[in-house]
Wavefront OBJ file of the C-alpha trace (Angstrom):
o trace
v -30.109 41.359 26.168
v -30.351 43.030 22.259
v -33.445 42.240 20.924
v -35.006 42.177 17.319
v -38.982 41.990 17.657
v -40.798 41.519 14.433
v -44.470 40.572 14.247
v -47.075 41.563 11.768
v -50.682 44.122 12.601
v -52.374 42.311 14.915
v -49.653 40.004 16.448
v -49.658 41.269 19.228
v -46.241 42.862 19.062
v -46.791 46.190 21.736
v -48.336 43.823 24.341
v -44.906 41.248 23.859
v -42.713 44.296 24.140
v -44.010 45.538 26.992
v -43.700 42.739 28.872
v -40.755 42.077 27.736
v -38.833 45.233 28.639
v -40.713 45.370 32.072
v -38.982 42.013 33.119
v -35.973 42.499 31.013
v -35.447 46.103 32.155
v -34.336 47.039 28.562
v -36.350 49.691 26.757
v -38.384 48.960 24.089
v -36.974 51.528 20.805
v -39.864 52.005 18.737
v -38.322 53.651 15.309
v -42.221 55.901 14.969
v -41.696 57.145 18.571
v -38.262 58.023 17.742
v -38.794 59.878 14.668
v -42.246 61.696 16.118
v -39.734 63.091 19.114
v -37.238 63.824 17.359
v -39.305 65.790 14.996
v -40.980 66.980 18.006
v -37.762 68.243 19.603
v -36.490 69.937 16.282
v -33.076 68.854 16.494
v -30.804 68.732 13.680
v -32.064 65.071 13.113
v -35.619 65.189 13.466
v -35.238 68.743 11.146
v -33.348 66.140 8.472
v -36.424 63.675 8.616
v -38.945 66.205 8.826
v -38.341 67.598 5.240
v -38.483 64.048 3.864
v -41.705 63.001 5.741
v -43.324 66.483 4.808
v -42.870 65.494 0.979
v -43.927 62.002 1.192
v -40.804 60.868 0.971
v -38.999 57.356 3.102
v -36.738 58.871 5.551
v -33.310 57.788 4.249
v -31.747 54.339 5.914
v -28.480 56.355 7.002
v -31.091 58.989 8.533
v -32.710 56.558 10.520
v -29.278 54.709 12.247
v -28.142 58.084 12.965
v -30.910 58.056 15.376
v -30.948 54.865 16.007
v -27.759 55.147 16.947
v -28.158 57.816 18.941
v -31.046 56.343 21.115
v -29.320 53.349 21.708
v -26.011 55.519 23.149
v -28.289 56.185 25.724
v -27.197 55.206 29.513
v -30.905 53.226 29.483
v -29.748 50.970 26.757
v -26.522 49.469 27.991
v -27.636 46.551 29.724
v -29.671 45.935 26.561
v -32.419 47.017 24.433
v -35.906 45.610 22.091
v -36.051 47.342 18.918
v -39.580 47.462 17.803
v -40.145 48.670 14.006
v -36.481 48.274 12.710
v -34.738 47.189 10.509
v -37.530 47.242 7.917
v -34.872 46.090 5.241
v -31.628 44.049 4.255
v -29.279 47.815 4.129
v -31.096 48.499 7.640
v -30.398 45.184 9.361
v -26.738 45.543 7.256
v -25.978 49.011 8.622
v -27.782 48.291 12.390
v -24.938 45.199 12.339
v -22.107 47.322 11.618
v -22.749 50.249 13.890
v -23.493 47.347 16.638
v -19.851 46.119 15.686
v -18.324 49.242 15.728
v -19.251 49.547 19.196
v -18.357 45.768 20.445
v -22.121 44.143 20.542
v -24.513 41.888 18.455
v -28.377 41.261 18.289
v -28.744 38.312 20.716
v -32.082 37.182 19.617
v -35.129 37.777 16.581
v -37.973 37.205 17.455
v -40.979 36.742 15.246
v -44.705 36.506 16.125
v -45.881 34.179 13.828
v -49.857 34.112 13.431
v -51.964 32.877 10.693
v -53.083 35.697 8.408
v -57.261 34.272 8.658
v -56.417 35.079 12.254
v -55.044 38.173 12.091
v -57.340 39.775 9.631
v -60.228 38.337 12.427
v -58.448 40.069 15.403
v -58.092 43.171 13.076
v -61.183 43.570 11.396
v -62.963 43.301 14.901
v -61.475 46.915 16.378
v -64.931 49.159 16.743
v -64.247 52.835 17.022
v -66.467 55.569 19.225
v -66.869 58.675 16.819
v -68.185 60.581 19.790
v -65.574 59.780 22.462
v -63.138 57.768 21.116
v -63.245 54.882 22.975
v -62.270 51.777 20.960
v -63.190 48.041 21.469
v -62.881 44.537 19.884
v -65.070 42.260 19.411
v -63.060 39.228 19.639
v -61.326 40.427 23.093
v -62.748 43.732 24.924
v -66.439 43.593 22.952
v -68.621 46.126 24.252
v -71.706 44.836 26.535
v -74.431 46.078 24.202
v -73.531 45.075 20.688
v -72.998 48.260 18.433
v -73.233 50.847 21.683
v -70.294 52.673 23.319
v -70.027 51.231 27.102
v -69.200 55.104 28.161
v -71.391 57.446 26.181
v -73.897 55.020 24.277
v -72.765 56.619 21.108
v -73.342 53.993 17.894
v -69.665 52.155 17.442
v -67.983 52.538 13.737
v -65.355 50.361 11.893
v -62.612 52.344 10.349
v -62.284 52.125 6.861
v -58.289 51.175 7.213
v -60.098 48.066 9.686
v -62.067 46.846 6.743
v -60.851 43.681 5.023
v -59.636 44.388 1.678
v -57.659 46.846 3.622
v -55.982 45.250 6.126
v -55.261 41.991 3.420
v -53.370 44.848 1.759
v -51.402 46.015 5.197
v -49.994 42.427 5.735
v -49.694 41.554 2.160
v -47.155 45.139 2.107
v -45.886 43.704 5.737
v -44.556 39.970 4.234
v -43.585 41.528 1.092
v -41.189 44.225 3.386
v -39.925 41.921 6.022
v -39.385 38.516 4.365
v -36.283 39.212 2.841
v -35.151 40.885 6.277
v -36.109 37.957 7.987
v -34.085 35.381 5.560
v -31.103 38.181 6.655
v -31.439 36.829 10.524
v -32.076 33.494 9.316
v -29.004 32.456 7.997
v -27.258 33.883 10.941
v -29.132 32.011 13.287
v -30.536 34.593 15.568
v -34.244 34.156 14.073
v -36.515 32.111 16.793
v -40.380 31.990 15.485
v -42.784 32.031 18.418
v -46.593 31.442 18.065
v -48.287 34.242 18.694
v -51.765 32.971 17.907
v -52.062 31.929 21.668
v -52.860 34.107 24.617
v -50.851 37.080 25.849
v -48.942 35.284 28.694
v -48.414 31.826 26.663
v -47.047 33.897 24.040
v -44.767 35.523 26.548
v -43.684 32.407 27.964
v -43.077 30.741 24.404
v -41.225 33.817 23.534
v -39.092 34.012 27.088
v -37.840 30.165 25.884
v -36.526 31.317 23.036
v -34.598 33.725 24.076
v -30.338 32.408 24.457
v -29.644 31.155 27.972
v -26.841 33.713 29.661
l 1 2 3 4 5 6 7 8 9 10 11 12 13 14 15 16 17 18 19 20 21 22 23 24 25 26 27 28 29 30 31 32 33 34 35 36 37 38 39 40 41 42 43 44 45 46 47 48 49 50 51 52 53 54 55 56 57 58 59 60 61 62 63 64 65 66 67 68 69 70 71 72 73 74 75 76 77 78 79 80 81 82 83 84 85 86 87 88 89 90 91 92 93 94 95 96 97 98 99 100 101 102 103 104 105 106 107 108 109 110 111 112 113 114 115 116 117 118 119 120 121 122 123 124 125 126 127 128 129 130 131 132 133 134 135 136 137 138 139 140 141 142 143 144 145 146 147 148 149 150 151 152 153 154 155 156 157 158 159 160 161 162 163 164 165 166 167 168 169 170 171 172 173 174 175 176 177 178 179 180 181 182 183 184 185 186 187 188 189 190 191 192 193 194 195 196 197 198 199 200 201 202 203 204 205 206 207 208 209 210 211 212 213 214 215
């Protein structure tokens, strides 16, 4: 199974991965964990993206399917794989289809968390932070049992700024502008299936296991 996941901050995208590519057995690429170990390893890749990162710069689209590519050479990924974070545009999703081609396969399946933004920014602005020890809660799911207090060191909890709402209206506002036109690219092929994440974790999962294409 070759899997597309796309799902805005907040979705609940890592949690729908994971238990996806537990039952699945396919891993789940993340493009960030690629780049960070490839820049990590130094190889002649991660060297390539590292000068571009280190001036601010968007690693280049050819950049990133050359390690794309590479990751999903791997033997882990021939029985199938969830990309997690990619494509982020139109020349991604066009160049991810071609190397796919070039090697005899196709994405079987997009799907997209779909969650009302009032909701998300709820679920968002409700992360609490421990300065002291770093322990983070959320009010709307793991609160901690005395309001404002650390459970493990009683510290006073703290909201990030980049958890504050202007901020994170800005972080999906960026996220629909990026990804619409990316999803209208899956649409018209067919292979986009819109799942409502708004639910809990395991009716989500089971909403997004039905839309997945019968073998």
């Amino acid at each position: 199974m070759r899997l597309i996941l796309f799902g805005a901050p907040g979705s609940g995208k890592g949690t729908q991965a994971k238990l996806a590519g537990q039952e699945l057995g396919i891993p789940h690429v993340s493009t960030g964990d690629i780049l960070r170990q490839s820049v990590k390893d130094g190889n002649p890749l991660g060297l390539k993206a590292r000068a571009f990162m280190d001036s601010g710069a968007l690693v280049p689209d050819d950049l990133i399917l050359d390690m794309i590519g590479g990751r999903l050479g791997r033997p882990d990924a021939a029985a199938g794989f969830l990309l997690d974070g990619f494509p982020r545009t139109v020349a991604q999703a066009e160049g991810l289809e071609a190397l796919l081609s070039g090697l005899g396969l196709e994405i079987d399946a997009v799907i997209s968390l779909e969650v009302d933004p009032e909701e998300l920014i709820r679920r968002l602005t409700a992360r609490r932070l421990c300065p002291k020890c770093g322990a983070i809660f959320n009010l709307a799911f793991q609160p901690p049992k005395t309001e404002g207090v650390c459970d493990a060191c009683g510290a006073p909890l703290e909201q990030r700024a980049d958890d504050q709402r202007a901020t994170v209206e800005n972080r999906l506002r960026v996220y629909q502008q990026q990804t619409s036109p990316v999803m209208d690219f899956y649409r018209t092929r067919g292979l986009l299936k819109p799942v409502d994440g708004s639910r809990s974790p395991e009716e989500v999962y089971r909403s997004f296991q039905a839309a997945l294409p019968k073998s």
